[in-house]
C-alpha positions in Angstrom: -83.4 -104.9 -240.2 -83.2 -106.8 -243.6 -83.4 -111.1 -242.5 -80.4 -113.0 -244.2 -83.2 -114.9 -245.0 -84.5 -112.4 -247.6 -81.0 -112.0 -248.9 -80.4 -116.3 -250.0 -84.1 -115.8 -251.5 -83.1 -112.8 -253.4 -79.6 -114.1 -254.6 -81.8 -116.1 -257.1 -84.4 -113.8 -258.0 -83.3 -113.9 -261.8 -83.7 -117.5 -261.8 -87.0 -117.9 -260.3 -88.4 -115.4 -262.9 -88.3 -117.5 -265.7 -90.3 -120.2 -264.1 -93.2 -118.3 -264.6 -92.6 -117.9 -267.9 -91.7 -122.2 -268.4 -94.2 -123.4 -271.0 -94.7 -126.0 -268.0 -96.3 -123.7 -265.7 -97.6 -121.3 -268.2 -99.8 -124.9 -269.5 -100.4 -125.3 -265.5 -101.7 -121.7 -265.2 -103.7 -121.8 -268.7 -105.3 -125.1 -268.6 -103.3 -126.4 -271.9 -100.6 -128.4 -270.6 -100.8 -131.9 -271.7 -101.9 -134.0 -269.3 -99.1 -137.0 -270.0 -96.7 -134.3 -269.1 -98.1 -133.9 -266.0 -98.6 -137.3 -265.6 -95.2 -137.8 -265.8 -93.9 -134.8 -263.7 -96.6 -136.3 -260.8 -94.9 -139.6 -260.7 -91.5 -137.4 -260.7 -92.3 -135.1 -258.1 -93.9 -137.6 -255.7 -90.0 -139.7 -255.7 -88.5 -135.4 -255.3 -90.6 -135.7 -251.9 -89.7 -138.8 -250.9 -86.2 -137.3 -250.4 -87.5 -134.3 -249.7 -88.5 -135.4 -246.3 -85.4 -137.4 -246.2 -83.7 -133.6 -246.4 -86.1 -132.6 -243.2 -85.2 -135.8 -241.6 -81.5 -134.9 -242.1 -82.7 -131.6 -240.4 -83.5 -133.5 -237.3 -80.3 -135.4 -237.1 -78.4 -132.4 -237.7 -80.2 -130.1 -234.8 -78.4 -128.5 -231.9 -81.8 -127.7 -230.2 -84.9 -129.5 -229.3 -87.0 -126.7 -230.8 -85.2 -127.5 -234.2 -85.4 -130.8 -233.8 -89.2 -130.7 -233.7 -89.9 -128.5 -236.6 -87.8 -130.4 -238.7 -89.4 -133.3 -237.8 -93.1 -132.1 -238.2 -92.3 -130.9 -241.9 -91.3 -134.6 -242.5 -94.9 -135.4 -241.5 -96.5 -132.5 -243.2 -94.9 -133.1 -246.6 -95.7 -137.0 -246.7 -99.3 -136.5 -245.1 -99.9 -133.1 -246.6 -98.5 -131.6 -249.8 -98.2 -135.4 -250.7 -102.0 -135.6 -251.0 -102.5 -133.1 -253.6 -100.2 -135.6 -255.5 -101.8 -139.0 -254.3 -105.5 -137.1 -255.5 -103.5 -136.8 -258.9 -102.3 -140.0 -259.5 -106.0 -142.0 -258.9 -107.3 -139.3 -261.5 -104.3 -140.2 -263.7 -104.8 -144.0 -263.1 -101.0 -143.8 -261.5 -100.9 -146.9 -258.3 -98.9 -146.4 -255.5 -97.1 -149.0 -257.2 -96.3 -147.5 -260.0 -95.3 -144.4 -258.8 -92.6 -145.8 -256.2 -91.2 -148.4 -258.7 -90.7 -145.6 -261.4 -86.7 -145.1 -261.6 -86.0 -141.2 -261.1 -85.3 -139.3 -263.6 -81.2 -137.9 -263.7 -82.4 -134.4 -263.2 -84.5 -135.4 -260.5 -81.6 -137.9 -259.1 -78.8 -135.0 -259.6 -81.3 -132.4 -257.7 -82.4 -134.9 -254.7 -78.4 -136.2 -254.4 -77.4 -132.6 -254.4 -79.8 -132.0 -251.0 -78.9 -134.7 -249.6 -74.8 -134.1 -249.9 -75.4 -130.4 -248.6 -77.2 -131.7 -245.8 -75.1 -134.8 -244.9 -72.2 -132.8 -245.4 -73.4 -129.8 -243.2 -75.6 -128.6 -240.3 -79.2 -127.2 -239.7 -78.5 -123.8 -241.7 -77.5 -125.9 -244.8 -80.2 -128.3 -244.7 -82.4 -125.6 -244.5 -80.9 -124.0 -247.4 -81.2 -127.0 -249.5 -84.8 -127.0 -249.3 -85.8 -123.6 -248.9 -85.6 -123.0 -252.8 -88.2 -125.5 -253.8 -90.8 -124.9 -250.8 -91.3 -120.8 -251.1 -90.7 -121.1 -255.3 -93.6 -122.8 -255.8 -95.8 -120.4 -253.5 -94.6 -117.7 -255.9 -95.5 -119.5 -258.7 -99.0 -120.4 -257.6 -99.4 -116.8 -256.2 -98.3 -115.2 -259.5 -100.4 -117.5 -261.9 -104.0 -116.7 -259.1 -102.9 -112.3 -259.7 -103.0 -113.1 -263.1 -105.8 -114.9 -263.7 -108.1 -115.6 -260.2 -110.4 -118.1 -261.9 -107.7 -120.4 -263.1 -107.9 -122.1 -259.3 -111.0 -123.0 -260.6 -109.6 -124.6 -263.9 -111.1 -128.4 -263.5 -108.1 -130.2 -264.0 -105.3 -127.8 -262.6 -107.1 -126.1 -260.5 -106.6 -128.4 -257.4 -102.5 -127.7 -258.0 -102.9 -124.1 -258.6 -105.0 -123.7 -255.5 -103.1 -126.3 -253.1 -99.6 -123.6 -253.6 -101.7 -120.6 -253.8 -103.3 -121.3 -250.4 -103.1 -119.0 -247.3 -102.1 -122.1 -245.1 -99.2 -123.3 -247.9 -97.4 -119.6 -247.6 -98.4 -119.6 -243.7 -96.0 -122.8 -243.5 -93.5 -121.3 -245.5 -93.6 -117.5 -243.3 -92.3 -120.4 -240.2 -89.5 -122.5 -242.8 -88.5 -119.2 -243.0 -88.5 -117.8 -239.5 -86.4 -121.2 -238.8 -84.2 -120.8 -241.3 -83.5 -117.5 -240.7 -82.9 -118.3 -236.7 -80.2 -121.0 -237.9 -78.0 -119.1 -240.1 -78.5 -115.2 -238.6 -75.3 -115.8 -237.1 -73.5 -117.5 -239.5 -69.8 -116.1 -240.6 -69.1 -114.7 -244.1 -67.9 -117.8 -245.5 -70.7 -120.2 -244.1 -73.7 -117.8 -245.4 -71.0 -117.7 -248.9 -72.1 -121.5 -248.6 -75.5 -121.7 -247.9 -75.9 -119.1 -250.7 -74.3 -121.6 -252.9 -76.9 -123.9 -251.9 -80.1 -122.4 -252.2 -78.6 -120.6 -255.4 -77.8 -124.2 -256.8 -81.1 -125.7 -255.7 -83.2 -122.7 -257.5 -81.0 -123.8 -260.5 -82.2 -127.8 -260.4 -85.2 -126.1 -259.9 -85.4 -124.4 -263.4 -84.1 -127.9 -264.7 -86.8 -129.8 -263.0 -89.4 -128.0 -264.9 -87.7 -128.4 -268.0 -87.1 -131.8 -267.6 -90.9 -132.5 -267.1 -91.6 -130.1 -270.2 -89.5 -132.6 -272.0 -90.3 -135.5 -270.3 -86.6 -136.6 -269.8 -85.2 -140.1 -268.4 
């Protein structure tokens, strides 16, 4: 029985192929991108996950269960202890303080995306949190997945590498089989016009997606 699940991922298949193909993650997968483009899209990315986790904290206001409640809640720790380090080892290479990064105003792509969560969330229940932040967490185990079949050794790349391999890894799609799993518990039940909705959402979110990468390509304010 196909999940509902693999039906919001698949609503925005067309838009998740082109980020392979962004001259952003083509310069991650082949070593070239400038790294003051990736400065700048670290210092970006960390404030994303700041309200990120605000999203998954939403998630645990939002719960009707205790089982959902504590899920929710460990993904807020796993996101500022966890995928945050990948970041945090990138900004003492890239001579970025803590300082820095948290002072930094966001960028309007990145405030319109992180604004956009946090209204579907505030404005909804557990299925549209989940939907909100669904997009972003499984997109970029795709990405890292596709650029490793096309070219194993660039995990090893010096610089990139530790990005490539952090969303390539079997323990990153692992975490994202049980976002998944969740989500697909909270909305495999949900009417025609609620899953309409949360379509919406996760269709929306893959599009600030696209516009997140090309707002660190171009470095925008």
């Amino acid at each position: 029985m196909k999940r509902k699940v693999d039906e919001l991922i698949a609503s925005a298949k067309d838009i998740w192929a082109g980020y392979d193909e962004h001259p952003f993650v083509r310069g991650i997968a082949d070593g070239t991108l400038d790294k003051e483009k990736f400065k700048y899209y670290m210092i970006q990315d960390y404030l994303y996950l700041i309200d990120y986790a605000r999203v998954f904290a939403l998630g645990t206001v939002k719960s009707t269960d205790s089982e959902t409640m504590k899920l929710c809640a460990a993904y807020v720790k796993q996101i500022l202890d966890g995928e945050m380090d990948i970041h945090k080892g990138y900004m003492h290479r890239l001579g970025i303080s803590l300082e820095e990064a948290e002072t930094t105003k966001p960028a309007l792509d990145n405030l319109s995306y992180t604004s956009y969560m946090l209204r579907a969330a505030y404005d909804g229940g557990a299925p549209e949190v989940m939907a909100a932040i669904l997009s972003c967490a499984v997109s970029y185990e795709v990405i890292g997945r596709h650029i490793v079949e096309k070219d194993p050794k660039a995990a090893e790349h010096e610089f990139y590498g530790e990005w490539i391999s952090g969303y390539s890894a079997p323990e990153y799609a692992e975490a994202n089989r049980e976002l998944e799993a969740l989500t697909e518990r909270l909305i495999a039940d949900c009417g025609d016009e609620r899953f309409a909705r949360l379509k919406e959402i996760f269709i929306n979110c893959s599009r600030y997606e696209g516009a997140f990468w090309d707002m660190a390509w171009e470095m925008r304010a």
